[in-house]
SEROMAR-856060 format. One record per residue (C-alpha): residue number from 1; residue in one letter; x, z negated, y. Coordinates in steps of 0.05 Angstrom, whole numbers, plus 5000, padded with zeros to 4 digits. Example, Ala and Ser with C-alpha at 12.3 -4.5 7.8 and 13.67 -1.06 7.14 Angstrom:
SEROMAR-856060
ATOM   num   residuo     xx     zz     yy
ATOM     1         A   5246   4844   4910
ATOM     2         S   5273   4857   4979
END
This chain:
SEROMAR-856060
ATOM   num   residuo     xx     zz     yy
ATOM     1         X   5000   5000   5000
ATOM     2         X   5051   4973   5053
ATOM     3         X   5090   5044   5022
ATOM     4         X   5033   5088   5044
ATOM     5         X   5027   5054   5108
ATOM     6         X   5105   5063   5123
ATOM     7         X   5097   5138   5108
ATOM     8         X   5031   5149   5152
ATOM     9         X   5074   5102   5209
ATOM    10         X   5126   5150   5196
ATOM    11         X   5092   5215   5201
ATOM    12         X   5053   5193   5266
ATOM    13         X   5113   5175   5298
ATOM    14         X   5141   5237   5273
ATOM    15         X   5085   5269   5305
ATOM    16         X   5093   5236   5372
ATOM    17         X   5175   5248   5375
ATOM    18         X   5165   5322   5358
ATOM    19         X   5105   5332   5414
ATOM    20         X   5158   5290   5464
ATOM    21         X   5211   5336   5445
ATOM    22         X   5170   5396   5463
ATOM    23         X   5140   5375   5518
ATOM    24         X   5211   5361   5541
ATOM    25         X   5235   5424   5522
ATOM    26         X   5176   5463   5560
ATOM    27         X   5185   5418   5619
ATOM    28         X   5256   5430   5619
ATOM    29         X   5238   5507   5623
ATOM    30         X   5184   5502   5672
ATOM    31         X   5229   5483   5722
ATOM    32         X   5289   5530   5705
ATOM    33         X   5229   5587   5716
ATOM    34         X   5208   5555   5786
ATOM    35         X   5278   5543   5804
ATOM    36         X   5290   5626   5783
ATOM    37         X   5232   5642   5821
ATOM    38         X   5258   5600   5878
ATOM    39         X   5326   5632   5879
ATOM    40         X   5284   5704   5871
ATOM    41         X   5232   5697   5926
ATOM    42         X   5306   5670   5970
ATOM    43         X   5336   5727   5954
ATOM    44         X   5281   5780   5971
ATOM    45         X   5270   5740   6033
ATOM    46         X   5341   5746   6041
ATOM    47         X   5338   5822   6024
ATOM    48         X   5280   5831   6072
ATOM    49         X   5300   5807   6132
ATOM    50         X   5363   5844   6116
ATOM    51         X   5329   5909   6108
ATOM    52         X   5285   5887   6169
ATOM    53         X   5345   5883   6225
ATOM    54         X   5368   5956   6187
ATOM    55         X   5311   5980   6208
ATOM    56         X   5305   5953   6267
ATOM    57         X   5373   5976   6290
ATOM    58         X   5355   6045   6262
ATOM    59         X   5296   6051   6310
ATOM    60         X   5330   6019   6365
ATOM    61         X   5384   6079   6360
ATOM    62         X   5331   6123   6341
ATOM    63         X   5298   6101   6422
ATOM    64         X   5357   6103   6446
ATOM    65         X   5368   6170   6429
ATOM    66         X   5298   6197   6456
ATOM    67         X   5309   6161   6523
ATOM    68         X   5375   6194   6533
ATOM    69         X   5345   6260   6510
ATOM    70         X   5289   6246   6558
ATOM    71         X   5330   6223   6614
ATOM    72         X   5378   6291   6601
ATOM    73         X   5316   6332   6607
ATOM    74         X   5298   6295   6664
ATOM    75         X   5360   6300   6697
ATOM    76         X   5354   6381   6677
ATOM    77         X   5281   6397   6708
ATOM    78         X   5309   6356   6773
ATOM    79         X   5370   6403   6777
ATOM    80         X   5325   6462   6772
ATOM    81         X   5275   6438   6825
ATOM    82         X   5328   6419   6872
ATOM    83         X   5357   6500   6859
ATOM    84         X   5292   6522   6865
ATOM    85         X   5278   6483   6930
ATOM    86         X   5345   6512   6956
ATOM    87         X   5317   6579   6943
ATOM    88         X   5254   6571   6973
ATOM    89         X   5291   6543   7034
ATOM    90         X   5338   6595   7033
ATOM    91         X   5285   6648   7035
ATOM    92         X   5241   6610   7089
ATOM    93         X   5307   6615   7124
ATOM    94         X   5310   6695   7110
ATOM    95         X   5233   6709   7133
ATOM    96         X   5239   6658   7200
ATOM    97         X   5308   6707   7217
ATOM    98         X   5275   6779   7194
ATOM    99         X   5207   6751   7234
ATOM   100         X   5245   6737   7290
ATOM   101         X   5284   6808   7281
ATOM   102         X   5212   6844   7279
ATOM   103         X   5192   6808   7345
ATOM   104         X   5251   6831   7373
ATOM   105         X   5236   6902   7344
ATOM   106         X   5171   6903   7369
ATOM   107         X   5186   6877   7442
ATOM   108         X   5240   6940   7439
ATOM   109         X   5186   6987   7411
ATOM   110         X   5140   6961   7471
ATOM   111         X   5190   6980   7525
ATOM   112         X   5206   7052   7497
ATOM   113         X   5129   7058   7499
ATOM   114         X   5123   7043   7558
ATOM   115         X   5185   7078   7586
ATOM   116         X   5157   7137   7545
ATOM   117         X   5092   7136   7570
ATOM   118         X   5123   7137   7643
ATOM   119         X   5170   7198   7623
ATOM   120         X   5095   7233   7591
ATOM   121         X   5067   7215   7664
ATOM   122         X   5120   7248   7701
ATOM   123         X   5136   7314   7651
ATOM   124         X   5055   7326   7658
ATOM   125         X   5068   7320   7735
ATOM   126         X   5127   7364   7742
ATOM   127         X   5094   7414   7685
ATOM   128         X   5025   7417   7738
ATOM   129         X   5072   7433   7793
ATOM   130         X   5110   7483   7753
ATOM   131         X   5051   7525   7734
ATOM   132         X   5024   7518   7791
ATOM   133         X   5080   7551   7836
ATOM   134         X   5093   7601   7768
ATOM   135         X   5023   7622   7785
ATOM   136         X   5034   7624   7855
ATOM   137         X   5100   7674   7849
ATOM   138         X   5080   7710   7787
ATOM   139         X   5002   7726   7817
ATOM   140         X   4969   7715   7754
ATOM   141         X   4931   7645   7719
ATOM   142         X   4963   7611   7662
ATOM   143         X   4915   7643   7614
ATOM   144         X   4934   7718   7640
ATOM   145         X   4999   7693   7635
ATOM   146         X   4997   7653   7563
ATOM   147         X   4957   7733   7530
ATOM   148         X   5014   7762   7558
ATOM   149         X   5076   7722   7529
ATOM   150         X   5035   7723   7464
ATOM   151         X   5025   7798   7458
ATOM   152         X   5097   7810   7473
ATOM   153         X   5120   7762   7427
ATOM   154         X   5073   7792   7378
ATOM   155         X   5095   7872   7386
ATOM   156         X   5160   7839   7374
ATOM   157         X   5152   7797   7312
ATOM   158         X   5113   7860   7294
ATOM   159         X   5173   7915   7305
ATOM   160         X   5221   7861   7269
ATOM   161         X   5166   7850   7202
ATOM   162         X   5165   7931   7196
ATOM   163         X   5243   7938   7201
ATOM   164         X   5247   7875   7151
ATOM   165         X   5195   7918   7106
ATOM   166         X   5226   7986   7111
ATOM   167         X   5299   7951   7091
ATOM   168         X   5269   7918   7024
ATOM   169         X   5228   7984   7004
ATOM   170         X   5297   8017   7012
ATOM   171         X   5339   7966   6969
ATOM   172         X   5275   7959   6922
ATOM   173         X   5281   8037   6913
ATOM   174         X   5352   8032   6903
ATOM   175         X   5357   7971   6853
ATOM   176         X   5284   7988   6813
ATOM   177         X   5322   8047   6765
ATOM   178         X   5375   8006   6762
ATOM   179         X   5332   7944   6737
ATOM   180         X   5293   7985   6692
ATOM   181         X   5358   8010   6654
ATOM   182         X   5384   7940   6651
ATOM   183         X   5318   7915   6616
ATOM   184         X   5319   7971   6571
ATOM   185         X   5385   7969   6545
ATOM   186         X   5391   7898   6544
ATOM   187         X   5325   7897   6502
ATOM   188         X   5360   7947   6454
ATOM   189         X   5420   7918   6458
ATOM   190         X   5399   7855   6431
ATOM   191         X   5357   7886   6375
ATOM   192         X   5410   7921   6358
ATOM   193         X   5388   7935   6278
ATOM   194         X   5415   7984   6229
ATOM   195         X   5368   8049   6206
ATOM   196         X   5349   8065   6126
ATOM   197         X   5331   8123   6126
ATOM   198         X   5276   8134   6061
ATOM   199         X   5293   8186   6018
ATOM   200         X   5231   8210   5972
ATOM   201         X   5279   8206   5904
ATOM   202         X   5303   8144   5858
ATOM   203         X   5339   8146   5811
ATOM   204         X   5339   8100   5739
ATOM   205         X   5400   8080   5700
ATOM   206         X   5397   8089   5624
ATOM   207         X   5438   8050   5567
ATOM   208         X   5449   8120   5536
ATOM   209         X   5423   8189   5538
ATOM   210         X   5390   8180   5470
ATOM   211         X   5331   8143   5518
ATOM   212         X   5312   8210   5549
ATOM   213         X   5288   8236   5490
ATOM   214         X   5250   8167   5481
ATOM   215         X   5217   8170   5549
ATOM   216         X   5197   8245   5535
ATOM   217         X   5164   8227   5473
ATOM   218         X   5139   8271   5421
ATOM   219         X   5110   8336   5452
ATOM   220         X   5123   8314   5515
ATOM   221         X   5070   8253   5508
ATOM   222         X   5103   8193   5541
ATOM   223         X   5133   8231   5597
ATOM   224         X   5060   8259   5612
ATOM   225         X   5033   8189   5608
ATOM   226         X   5075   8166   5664
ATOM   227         X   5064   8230   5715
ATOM   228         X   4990   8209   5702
ATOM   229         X   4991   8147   5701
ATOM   230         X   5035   8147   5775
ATOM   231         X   5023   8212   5805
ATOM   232         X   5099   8222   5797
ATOM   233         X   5149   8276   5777
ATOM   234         X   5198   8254   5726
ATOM   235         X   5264   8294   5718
ATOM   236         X   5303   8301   5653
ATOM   237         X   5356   8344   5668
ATOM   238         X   5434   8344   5649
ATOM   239         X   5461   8288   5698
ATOM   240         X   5489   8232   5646
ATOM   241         X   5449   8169   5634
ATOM   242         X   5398   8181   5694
ATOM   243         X   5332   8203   5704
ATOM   244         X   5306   8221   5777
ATOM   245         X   5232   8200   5798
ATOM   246         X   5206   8239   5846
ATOM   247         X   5155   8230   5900
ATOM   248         X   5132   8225   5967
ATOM   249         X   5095   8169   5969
ATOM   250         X   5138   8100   5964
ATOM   251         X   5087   8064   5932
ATOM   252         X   5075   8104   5871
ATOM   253         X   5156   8121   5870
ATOM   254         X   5165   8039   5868
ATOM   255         X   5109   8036   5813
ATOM   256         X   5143   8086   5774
ATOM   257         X   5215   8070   5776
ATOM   258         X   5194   7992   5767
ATOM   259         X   5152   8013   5708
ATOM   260         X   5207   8057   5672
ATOM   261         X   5263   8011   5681
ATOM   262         X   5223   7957   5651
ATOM   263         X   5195   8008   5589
ATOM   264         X   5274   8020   5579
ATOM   265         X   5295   7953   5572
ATOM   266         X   5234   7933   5522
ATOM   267         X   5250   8002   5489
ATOM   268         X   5176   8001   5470
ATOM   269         X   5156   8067   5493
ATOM   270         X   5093   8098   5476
ATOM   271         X   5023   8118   5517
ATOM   272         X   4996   8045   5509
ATOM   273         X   5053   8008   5532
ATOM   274         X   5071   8051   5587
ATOM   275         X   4993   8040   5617
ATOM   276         X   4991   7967   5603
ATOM   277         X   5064   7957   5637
ATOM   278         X   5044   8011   5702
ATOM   279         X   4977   7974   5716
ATOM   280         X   5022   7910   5709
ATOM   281         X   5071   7940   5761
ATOM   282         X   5010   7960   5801
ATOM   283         X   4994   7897   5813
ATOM   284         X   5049   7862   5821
ATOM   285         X   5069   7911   5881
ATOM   286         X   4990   7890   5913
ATOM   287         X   5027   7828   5914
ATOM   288         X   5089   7854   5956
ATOM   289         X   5040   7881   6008
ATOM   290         X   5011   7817   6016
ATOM   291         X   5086   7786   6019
ATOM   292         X   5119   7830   6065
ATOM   293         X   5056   7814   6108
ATOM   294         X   5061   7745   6117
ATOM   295         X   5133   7750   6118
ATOM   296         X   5129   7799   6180
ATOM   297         X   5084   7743   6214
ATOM   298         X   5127   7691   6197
ATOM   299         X   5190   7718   6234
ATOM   300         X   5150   7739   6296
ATOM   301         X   5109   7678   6300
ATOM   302         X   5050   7717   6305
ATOM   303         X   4987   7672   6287
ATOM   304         X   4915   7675   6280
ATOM   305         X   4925   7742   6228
ATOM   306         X   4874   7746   6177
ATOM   307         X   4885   7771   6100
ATOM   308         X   4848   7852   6116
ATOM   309         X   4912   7856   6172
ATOM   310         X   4960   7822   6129
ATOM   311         X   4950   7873   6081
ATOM   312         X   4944   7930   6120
ATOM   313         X   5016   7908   6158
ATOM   314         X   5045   7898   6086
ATOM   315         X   5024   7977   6069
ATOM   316         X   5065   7991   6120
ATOM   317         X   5121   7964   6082
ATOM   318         X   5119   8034   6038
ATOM   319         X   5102   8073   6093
ATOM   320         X   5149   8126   6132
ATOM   321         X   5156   8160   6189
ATOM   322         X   5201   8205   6213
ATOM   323         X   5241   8176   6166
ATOM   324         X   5238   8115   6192
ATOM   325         X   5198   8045   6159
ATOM   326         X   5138   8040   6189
ATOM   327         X   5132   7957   6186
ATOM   328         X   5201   7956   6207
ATOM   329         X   5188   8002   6271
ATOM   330         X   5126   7961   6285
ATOM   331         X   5173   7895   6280
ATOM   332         X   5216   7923   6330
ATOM   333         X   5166   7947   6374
ATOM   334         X   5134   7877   6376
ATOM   335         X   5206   7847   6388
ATOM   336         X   5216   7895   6443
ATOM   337         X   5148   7889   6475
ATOM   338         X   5158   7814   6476
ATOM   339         X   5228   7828   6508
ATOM   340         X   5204   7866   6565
ATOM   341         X   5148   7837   6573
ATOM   342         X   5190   7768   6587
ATOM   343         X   5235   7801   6632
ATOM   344         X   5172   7828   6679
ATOM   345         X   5139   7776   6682
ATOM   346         X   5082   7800   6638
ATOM   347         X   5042   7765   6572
ATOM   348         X   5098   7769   6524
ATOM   349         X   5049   7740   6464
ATOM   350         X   5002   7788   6473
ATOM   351         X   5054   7843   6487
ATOM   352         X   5087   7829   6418
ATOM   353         X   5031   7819   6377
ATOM   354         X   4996   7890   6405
ATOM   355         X   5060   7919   6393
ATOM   356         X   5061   7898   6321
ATOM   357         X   4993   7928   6301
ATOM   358         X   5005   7985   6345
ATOM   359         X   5009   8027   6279
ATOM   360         X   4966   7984   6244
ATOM   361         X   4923   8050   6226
ATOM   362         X   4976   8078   6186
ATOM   363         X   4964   8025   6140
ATOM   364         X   4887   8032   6127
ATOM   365         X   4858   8072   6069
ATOM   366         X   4815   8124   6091
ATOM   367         X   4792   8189   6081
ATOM   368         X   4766   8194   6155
ATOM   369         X   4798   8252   6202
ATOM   370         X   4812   8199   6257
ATOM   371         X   4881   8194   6277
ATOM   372         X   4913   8119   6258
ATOM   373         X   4911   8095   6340
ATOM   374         X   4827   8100   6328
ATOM   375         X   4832   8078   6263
ATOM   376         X   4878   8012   6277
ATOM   377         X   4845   8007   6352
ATOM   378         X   4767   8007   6299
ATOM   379         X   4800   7953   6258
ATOM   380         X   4829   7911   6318
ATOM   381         X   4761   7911   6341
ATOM   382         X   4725   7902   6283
ATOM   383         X   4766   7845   6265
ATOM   384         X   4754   7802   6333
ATOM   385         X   4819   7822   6369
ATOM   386         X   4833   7817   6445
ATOM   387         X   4802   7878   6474
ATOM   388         X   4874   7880   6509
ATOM   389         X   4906   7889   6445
ATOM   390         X   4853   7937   6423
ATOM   391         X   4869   7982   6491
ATOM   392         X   4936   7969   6478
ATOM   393         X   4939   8006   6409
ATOM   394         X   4889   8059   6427
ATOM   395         X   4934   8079   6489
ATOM   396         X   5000   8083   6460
ATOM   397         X   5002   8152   6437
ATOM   398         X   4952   8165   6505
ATOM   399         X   4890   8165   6471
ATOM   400         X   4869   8142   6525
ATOM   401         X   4889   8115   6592
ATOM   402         X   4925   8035   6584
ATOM   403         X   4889   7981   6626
ATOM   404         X   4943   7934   6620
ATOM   405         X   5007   7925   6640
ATOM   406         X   5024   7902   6562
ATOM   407         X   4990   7965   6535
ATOM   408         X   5037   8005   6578
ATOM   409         X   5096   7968   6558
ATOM   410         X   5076   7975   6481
ATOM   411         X   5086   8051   6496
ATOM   412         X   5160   8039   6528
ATOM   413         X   5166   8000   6473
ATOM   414         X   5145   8051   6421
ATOM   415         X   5186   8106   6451
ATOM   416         X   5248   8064   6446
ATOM   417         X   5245   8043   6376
ATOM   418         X   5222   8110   6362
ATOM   419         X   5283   8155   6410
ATOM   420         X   5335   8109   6395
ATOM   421         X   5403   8152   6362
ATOM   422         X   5388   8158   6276
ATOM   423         X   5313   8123   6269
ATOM   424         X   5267   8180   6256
ATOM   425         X   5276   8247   6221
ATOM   426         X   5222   8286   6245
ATOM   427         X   5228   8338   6185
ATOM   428         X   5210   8286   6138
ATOM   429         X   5139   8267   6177
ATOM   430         X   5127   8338   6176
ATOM   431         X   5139   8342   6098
ATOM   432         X   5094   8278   6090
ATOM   433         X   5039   8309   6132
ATOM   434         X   5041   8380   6086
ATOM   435         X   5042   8335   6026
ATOM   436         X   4980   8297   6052
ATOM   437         X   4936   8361   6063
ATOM   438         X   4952   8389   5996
ATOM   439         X   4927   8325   5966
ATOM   440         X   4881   8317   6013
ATOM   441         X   4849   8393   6001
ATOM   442         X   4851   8380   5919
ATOM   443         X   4807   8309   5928
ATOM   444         X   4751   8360   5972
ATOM   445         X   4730   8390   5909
ATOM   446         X   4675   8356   5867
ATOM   447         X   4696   8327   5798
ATOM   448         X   4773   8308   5830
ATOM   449         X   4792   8250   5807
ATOM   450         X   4859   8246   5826
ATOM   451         X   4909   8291   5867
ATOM   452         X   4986   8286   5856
ATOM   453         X   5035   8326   5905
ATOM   454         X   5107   8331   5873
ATOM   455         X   5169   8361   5852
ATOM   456         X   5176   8363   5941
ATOM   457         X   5111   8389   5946
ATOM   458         X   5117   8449   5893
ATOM   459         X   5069   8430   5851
ATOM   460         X   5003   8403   5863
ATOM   461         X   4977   8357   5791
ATOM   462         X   4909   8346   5790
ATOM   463         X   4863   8299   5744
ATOM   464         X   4795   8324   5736
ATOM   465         X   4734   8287   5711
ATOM   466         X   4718   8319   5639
ATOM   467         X   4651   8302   5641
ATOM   468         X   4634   8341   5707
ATOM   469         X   4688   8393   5698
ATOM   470         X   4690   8437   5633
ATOM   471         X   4750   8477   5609
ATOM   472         X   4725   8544   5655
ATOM   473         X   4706   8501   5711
ATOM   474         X   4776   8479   5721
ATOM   475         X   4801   8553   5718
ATOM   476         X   4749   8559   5783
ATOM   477         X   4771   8489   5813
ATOM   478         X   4842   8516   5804
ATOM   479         X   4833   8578   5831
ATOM   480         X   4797   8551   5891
ATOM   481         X   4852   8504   5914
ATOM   482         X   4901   8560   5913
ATOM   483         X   4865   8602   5961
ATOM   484         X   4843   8542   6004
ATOM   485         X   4926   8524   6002
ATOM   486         X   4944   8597   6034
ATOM   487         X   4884   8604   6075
ATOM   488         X   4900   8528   6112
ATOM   489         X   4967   8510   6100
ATOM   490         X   5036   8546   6123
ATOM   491         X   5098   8525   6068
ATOM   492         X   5163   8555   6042
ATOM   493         X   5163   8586   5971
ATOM   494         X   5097   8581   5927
ATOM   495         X   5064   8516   5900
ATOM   496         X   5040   8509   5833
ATOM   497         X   4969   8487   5830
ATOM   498         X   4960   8451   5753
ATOM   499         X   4882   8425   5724
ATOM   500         X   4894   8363   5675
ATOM   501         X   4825   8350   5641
ATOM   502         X   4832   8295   5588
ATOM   503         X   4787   8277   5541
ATOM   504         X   4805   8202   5525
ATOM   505         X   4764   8162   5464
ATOM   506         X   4776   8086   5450
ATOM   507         X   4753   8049   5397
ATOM   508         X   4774   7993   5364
ATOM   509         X   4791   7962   5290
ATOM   510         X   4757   7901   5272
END
């Protein structure tokens, strides 16, 4: 019993040290954590005011910055003002000593007026008392006397004027031939272009004589084709590697020397081909008419042309006379039209564009009889141009009279381009114009289709409709255009009047 009690005295008292001991203990702790938190809230304190004065000083220097940049500023705007104050000053100073100049200016002005006005009173005085006693010794009034002073001084400003006007007629009659030769030859001078003459023959290279008989073809068959086809004369004769085309007309020449060289270097040449590749040709040269056209334009700086004149300038291209190119003659007529036309003060814009369709006729297809000044001067008009220009190209060959001073110096200009030393041949316009008529005499006769003059108008090839025209009606036709030929025409030698009446069938293998 007392055993049990010892061990339950023990344990309590157990109990009691071990709850002292910890309550030691975690008083013991408490106060290390409040004396830490002490020494902590000390040191931020500490830390705080610390950071405080930083700050503090930071803004201090931070004001004392702005004041000074204040006060500089401050300091600045009073050093302007002050300047600007002197200025004003100095130019109050300026206006008080130019005010004070004016009054002294206008107190001097004052006295000359009134000095003047004395000197007026006293001229107006002596000036009554001089007419007065003029009038007296002379016997007449002032106004007798003012007629008469005029009157003489006009007979003599009048004698003087006509001796002034007979001395410039004199040295205007003198210097106009002179002038006139200087603008003309200056105006050729700087044209100053080279002449090609057109010759009515070309001539094709071929790789070997062995083509010939190739373009002749078998009975004569591809050779015929092509005269057809271009209204050309081919010759085959002995000159090495060459055949000659022959024609008057450039265009079909071009067609057919353009279609043959390309028909020799295929080497495909049969009656097929050689149509396909001449229509090709044909219009590929349409397209060089339209070309050389715009390219003629372009150079002269001619606007406002439309497409039907574009064309008809580009036929000119292919078009002779005299020998000489037609669309280069019109070129230089416009150049020399504007030229002149500069120099005499006239409309040089509408001098060189009415000099460039001065010809524009020649370059029109038509049947009609009408010579190419109506024909172009129809089209001008048609087409909406300046009824100056229209005069203009109706009057250069003195269809009828010029209006203008331009129209008359398209005509100067014309007969320069035209007299100057190699550009025409006037044999070959005359060989163009007999070449024309026999064509032009075939195509009269009903069921013509087609009229070829070649071999230098020798022979006259005709294509005749086979539909309208039988075998002994192109005896008749034949025999018709001969007689028509010597009755009309006047030509060296004879020309050979040949009927080709084809019958052509196509049909096709499907």
């Amino acid at each position: 019993m007392n055993i049990v009690l010892t061990i339950h005295l023990s344990c309590f008292i157990g109990i009691i040290l071990g709850w002292l001991s910890r309550w030691l203990y975690a008083k013991f702790k408490l106060t290390s954590v409040e004396q830490r938190a002490v020494r902590l809230n000390q040191e931020a304190i500490k830390e705080a005011e610390a950071k405080s004065k930083e700050l503090l000083l930071e803004t201090r220097d931070q004001l004392l910055k702005e004041q000074q940049q204040q006060e500089r500023e401050a300091r600045e705007r009073r050093s302007e003002l002050q300047r600007s104050e002197r200025r004003l000053l100095q130019k109050e100073e300026t206006i008080e000593h130019k005010q004070a100049e004016l009054d002294a200016i206008r107190k001097q002005l004052g006295d000359w007026e009134a000095r003047l006005a004395q000197m007026e009173l006293e001229v107006a005085t002596k000036e009554s008392n001089l007419f007065t006693e003029i009038e007296r010794i002379a016997g007449m009034n002032s106004e007798e006397a003012k007629n008469t002073i005029m009157e003489s001084m006009y007979n003599e400003a009048r004698r003087d004027g006509q001796v002034m006007v007979n001395k410039i007629e004199q040295e205007a009659q003198l210097s106009a031939d002179k002038k006139a030769r200087d603008i003309v030859v200056t105006s050729i001078q700087r044209l100053a272009t080279e002449v090609t003459s057109d010759v009515t023959i070309s001539s094709v290279s071929l790789p070997s004589d062995e083509m010939k008989g190739r373009i002749i073809g078998r009975e004569g068959r591809n050779i015929r084709t092509l005269e057809t086809l271009t209204g050309v004369d081919v010759i085959i004769d002995d000159t090495p590697e060459a055949v000659v085309i022959s024609c008057f007309d450039p265009v079909r020449k071009e067609i057919a020397r353009v279609s043959l060289e390309r028909l020799v270097q295929d080497g495909r040449i049969h009656p097929a081909r050689i149509e396909e590749v001449v229509n090709k040709v044909t219009k590929e040269i349409g397209r060089i008419i339209a070309d050389e056209g715009e390219k003629v334009i372009f150079e002269l700086g001619v606007h406002n042309m439309g497409p039907e004149t574009i064309r008809a300038l580009g036929r000119l291209y292919f078009r002779t006379s005299y020998g000489q190119n037609v669309l280069n003659h019109s070129k230089e007529v416009a150049i020399l039209s504007g030229m002149i036309a500069s120099e005499v003060g006239a409309n040089s814009e509408l001098a060189m564009r009415a000099g460039l369709l001065h010809d524009i006729g020649k370059g029109i297809e038509t049947e009609s009889d009408a010579t190419h000044a109506e024909l172009g001067a129809e089209m001008a008009k048609r087409l909406g141009e300046d009824p100056r220009v229209v005069n203009a190209i109706l009057a250069h060959h003195n269809d009828t009279e010029p209006t203008t001073i331009e129209a008359v110096i398209v005509q100067i200009a014309d007969a320069i381009s035209a007299a100057r030393p190699g550009a025409r041949r006037e044999t070959l316009d005359n060989y163009i114009k007999r070449l024309e008529s026999l064509e032009h005499i075939a195509e009269s006769f009903t069921g013509v289709d087609k009229a070829f003059a070649i071999q230098a108008g020798r022979e006259l090839r005709i294509l005749v409709n086979n539909e309208q025209v039988t075998d002994d009606g192109a005896k008749d036709i034949a025999k018709g255009i001969a007689s028509r030929i010597e009755a009309e025409l006047r030509y060296p030698g004879r020309i050979k009047v040949t009927i080709i009446r084809e019958m052509r069938v196509v049909e096709y293998a499907r």
